[in-house]
C-alpha positions in Angstrom: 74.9 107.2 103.3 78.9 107.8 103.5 80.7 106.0 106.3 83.7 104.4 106.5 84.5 100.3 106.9 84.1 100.1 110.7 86.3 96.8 110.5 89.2 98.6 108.9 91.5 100.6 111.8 91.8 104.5 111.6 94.7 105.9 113.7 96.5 109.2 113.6 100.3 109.1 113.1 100.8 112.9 113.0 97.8 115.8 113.6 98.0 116.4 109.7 98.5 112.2 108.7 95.8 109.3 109.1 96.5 105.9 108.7 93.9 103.3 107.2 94.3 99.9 107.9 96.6 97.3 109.7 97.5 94.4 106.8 98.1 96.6 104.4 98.1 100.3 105.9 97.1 103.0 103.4 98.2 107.0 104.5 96.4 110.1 103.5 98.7 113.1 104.4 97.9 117.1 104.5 95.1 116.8 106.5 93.8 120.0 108.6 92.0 120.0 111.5 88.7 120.6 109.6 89.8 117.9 107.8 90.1 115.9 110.8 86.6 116.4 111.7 85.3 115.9 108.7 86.3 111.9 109.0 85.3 111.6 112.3 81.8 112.4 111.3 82.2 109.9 108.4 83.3 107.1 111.0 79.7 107.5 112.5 78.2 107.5 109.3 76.7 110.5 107.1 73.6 111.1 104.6 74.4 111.6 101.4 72.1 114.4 101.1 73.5 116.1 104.2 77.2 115.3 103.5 78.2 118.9 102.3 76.4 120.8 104.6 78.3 118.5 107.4 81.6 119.7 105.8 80.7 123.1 105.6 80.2 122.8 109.4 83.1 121.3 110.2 84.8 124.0 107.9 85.2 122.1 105.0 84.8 123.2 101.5 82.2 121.1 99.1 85.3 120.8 96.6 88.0 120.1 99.3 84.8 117.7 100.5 84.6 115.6 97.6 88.4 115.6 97.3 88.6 113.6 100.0 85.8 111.2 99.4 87.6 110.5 95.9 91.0 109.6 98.2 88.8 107.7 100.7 87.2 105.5 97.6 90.6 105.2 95.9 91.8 103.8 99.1 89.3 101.2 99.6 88.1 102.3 103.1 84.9 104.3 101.6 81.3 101.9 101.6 79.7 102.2 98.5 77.1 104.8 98.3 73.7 103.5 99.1 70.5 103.2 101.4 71.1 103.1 105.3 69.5 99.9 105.1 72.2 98.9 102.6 75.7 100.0 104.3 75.4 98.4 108.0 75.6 94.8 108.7 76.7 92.3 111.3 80.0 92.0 111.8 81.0 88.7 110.2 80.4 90.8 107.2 82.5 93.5 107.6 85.8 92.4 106.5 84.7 90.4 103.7 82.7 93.5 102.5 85.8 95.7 103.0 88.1 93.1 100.9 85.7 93.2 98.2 84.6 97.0 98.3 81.0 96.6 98.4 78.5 97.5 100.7 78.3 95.0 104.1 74.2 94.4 104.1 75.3 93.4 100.3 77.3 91.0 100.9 75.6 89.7 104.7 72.5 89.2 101.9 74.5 87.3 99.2 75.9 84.9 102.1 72.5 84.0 103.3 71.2 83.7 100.3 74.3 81.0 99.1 72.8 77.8 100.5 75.4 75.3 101.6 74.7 71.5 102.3 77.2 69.2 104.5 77.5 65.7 104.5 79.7 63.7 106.3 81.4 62.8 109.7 82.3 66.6 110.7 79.3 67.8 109.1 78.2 69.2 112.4 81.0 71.1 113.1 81.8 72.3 109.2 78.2 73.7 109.5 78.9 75.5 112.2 82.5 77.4 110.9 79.8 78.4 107.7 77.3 79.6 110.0 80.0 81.6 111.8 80.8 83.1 108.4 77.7 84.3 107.0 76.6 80.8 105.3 72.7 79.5 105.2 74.5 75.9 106.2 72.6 72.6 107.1 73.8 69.1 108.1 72.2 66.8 105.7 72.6 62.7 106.2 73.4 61.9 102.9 74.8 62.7 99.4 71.1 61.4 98.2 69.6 63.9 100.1 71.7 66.7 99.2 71.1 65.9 95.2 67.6 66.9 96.3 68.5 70.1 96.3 71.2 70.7 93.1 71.5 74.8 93.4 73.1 74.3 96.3 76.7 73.7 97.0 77.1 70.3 99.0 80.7 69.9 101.0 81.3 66.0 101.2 83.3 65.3 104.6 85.3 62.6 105.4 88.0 61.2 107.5 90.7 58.8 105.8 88.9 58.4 102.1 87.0 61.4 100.4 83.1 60.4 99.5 83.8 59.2 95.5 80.3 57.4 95.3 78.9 60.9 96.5 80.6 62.9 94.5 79.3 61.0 91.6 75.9 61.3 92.6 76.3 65.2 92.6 77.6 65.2 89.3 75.2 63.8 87.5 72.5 66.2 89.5 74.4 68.5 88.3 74.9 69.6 91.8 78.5 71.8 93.0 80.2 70.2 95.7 83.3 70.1 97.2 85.5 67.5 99.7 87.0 68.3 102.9 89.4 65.0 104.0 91.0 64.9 107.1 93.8 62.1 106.9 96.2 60.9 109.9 99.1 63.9 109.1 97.5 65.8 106.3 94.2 67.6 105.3 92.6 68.6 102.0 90.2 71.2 101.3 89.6 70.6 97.8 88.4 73.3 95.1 84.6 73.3 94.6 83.6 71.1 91.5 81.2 72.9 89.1 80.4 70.5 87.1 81.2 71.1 83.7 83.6 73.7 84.3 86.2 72.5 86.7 87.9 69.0 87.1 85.6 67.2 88.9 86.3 63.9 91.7 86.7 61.4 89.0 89.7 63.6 87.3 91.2 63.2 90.3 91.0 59.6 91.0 92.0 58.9 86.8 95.0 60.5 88.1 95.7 58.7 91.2 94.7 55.4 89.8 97.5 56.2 86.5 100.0 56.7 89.5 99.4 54.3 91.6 97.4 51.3 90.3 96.0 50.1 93.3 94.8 53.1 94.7 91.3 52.7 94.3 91.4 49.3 96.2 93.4 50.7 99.5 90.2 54.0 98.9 87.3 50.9 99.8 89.3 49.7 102.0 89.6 52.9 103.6 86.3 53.6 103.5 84.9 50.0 104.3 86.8 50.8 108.0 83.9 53.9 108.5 86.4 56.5 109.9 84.9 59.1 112.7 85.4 62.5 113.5 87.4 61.2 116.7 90.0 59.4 114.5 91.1 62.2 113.1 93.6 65.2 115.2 91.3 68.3 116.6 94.1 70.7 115.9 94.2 69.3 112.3 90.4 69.4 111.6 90.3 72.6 113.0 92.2 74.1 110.7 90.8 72.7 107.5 87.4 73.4 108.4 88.1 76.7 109.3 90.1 77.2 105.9 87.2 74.9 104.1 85.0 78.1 105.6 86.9 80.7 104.4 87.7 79.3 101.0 83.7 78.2 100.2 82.4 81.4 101.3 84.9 83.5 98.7 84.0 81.1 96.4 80.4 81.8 96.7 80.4 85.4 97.0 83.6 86.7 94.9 82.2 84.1 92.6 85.5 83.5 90.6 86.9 80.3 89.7 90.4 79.3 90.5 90.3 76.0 91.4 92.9 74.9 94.0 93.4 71.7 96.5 95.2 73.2 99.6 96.7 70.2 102.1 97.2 71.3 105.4 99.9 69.2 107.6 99.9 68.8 111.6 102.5 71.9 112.1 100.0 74.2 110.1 101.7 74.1 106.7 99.9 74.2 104.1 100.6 73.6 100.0 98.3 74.3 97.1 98.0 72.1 93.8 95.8 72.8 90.7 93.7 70.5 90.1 93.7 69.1 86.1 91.0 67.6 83.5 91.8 63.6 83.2 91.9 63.1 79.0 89.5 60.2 80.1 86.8 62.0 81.8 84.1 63.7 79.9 82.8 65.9 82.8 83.5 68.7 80.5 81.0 68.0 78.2 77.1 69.5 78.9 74.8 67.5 81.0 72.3 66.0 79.4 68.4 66.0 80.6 66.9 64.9 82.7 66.9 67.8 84.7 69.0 71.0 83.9 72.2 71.2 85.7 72.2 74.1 88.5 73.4 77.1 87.6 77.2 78.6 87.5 77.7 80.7 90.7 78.8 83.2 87.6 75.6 83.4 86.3 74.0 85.8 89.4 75.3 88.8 89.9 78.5 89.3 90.6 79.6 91.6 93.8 82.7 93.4 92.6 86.0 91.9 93.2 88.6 93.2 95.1 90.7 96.2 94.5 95.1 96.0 94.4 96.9 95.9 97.1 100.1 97.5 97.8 98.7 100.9 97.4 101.0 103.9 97.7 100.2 106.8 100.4 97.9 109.8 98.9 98.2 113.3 100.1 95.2 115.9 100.2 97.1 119.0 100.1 
């Protein structure tokens, strides 16, 4: 089946000039009126076994055919060839699909099949952002419970002080996880620890204890006052659970690793920090049994990652 992304925009901007896309528009110039047609009936979708004999009714030669479904692919906007069943999808999946050039069921399938626990105070509303983007998500009541289940990625929540004791817990299942943190100004949505290949919770807290050597008493402190959900600012939590969303499902689809800690502040600013190793941790090293850690998201099969931007405009003349 050939069809285009139905998320990405078509609109003419001269009889012969089509423009792809809003963000980042991409022009295909020369176009006939056969042409013309020709798209249209790739909007609604078309077999590839019947493809040619649609050009040749629109009035489209097989060569000036697969011309344009070479300028279509190079532009991004083509789905990859594939089954019906394999190039239509929900909408939630669309965009991502489109940003990653692979085919929307694909992705819709990889998202459901990435489960995600949530622990925490805004558990309940965290799960529901994930749902909203394609996750399997569950509320779960505890760190404990989510070790149960270590090939899944577990997002600690927490208002005022992040979850340390769960975090540790995770680790040593071998389990990924990740912190969201709402504070009274600022909020972080931390980069998913893997463990043994990105700086995990304890890195973080070598650091802030070397800095500040009473940090980790004001963090039980902190914790020992059992912060909820209504402590914290709506707009604020808002935003880093919607950006906690987008950021874990990339994560679990694109499947790269760039670890990052984005803090969001109350007029919607945000800044990003990489996260480091502590020269005191050993979380690098491999886990030992019992138990075999969960596997790296890496290790599955990768969707493809997503094509440059800034492309230049083609012409099919």
């Amino acid at each position: 089946m050939y069809t285009i992304y139905r998320c990405v925009p078509l609109v003419w901007r001269s009889p012969g000039c089509v423009q792809f896309g809003a963000d980042d528009p991409v022009l295909i110039d020369g176009l006939s009126p056969a042409d013309a047609d020709l798209l249209n009936l790739l909007r609604m979708g078309v077999s590839a076994a019947g493809l040619y004999d649609a050009a040749a009714r629109c009035g489209v030669e097989r060569t000036r055919a697969a011309s344009l479904l070479a300028l279509l692919d190079e532009a991004g906007v083509l789905v990859p060839v594939g089954p019906p069943a394999l190039t239509s999808a929900q909408p939630g999946a669309e965009a991502l699909a489109a940003h990653l050039h692979a085919a929307p069921a694909r992705v819709a399938e990889a998202l459901a099949a990435r489960r995600v626990r949530v622990t925490g105070p805004l558990a309940e509303p965290l799960v529901a952002a994930l749902l909203r983007a394609g996750l399997s998500a569950q509320a779960v009541g505890s760190a404990e419970e989510a070790a149960a289940d270590p090939d899944a990625l577990t997002v600690l929540t927490a208002v005022w002080a992040a979850d340390l004791l769960g975090a540790g817990l995770l680790s040593e299942a071998g389990a990924s996880h990740a912190h969201v943190v709402i504070g009274e100004g600022l909020a972080r949505v931390e980069h998913p620890v893997v463990p043994g290949c990105t700086p995990c919770t304890g890195c973080r807290v070598g650091a802030l204890s070397r800095e500040d050597p009473g940090w980790l008493d004001a963090w039980r402190a902190l914790r020992a006052l059992r912060a909820s959900a209504e402590r914290a600012d709506p707009a604020l939590v808002a935003l880093a659970l919607a950006l906690a969303a987008a950021r874990l499902r990339s994560f679990l689809v694109a499947e790269r690793l760039d670890p990052a800690d984005v803090t969001i502040a109350l007029d919607g600013s945000t800044t990003t920090a990489a996260p480091a190793f502590h020269p005191a941790c050993d979380c690098r090293l491999p886990l030992a049994a019992p138990g075999a850690p969960a596997a790296h998201p890496a290790a599955r099969e990768p969707l493809p990652a997503a094509t440059g931007t800034n492309r230049a405009a083609e012409r099919a003349g």
